[in-house]
C-alpha atoms as one frame of an Amber mdcrd trajectory, in Angstrom:
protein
  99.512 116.021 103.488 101.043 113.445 105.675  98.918 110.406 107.029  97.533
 112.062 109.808  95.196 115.248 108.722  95.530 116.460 112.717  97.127 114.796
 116.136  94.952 111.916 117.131  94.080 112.150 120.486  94.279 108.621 122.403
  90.378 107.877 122.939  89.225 105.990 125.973  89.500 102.200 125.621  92.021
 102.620 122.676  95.499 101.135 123.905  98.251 104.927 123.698 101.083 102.648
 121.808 101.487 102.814 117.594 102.779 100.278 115.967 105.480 103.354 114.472
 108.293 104.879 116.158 108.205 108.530 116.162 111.098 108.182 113.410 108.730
 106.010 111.258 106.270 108.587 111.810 108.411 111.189 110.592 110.351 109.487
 108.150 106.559 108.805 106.577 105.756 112.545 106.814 108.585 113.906 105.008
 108.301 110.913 102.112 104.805 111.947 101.920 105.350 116.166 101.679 109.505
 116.770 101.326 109.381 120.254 101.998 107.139 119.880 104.953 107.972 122.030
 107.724 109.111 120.826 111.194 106.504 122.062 113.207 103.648 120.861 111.014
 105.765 117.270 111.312 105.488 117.794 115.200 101.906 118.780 115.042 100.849
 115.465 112.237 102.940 112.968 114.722 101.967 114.450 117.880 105.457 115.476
 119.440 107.547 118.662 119.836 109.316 120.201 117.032 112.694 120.110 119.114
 112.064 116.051 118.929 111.345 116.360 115.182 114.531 118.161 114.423 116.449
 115.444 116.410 114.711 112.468 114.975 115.230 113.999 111.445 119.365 114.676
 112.603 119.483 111.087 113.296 117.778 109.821 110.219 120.172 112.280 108.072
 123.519 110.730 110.017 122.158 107.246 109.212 121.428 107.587 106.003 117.975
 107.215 105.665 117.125 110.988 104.279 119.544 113.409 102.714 118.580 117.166
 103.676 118.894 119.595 100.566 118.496 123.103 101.222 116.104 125.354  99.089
 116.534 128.796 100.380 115.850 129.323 103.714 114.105 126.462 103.868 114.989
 121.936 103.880 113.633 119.922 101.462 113.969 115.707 102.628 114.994 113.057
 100.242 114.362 109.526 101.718 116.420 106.883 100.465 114.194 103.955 100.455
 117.166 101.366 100.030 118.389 101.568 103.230 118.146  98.634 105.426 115.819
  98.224 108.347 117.840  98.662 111.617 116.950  95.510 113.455 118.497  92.306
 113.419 115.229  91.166 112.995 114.203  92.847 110.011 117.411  93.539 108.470
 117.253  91.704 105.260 114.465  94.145 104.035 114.638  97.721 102.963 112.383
 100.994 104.430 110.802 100.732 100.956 109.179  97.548 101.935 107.163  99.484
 104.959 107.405 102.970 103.954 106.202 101.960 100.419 102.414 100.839 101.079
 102.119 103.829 103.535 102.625 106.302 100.819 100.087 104.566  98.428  97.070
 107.109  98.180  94.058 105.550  99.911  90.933 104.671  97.957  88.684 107.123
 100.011  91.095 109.666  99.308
């Protein structure tokens, strides 16, 4: 399962903003479930599957995940080594976010 268990509606007084891009999103999703399907990606992150496949093209060209195909279908590989793209946050790795996301949590 990824981190969401369904799209999460924005609820009145809740600000609509994430702290996560929609690549973080994704790039969580498929470190979580590597076989996960596109469209159940677009339905735990809350976008279209047409986005999905493009943020998951760009991700691929950068680096970040390696697509291996089983079959008919893509299985994801993340590489967790790769820097963060910001000048900001450069000087640390996707393993340093991505990591404590894919801890199990205790009321799991």
């Amino acid at each position: 399962m990824c981190f969401m268990s369904s799209i999460l509606e924005p609820s009145e007084g809740l600000p609509s903003w994430t702290f996560f891009s929609n690549h973080a999103h994704v790039l969580v999703c498929v470190a979580k479930q590597p076989n996960m399907r596109l469209g159940d990606i677009a339905r735990r992150v809350g976008i279209r599957e047409r986005t999905v496949h493009r943020i998951i093209q760009d991700l691929s060209e950068s680096g970040y995940i390696t697509i291996i195909k089983d079959g008919r279908n893509n299985v994801y590989e993340v590489n967790l080594n790769r820097p963060l793209r910001h000048p900001l946050e450069a000087d640390h790795d996707i393993r340093a976010v991505i990591s404590p996301l894919l801890k199990k949590s205790k009321s799991s």
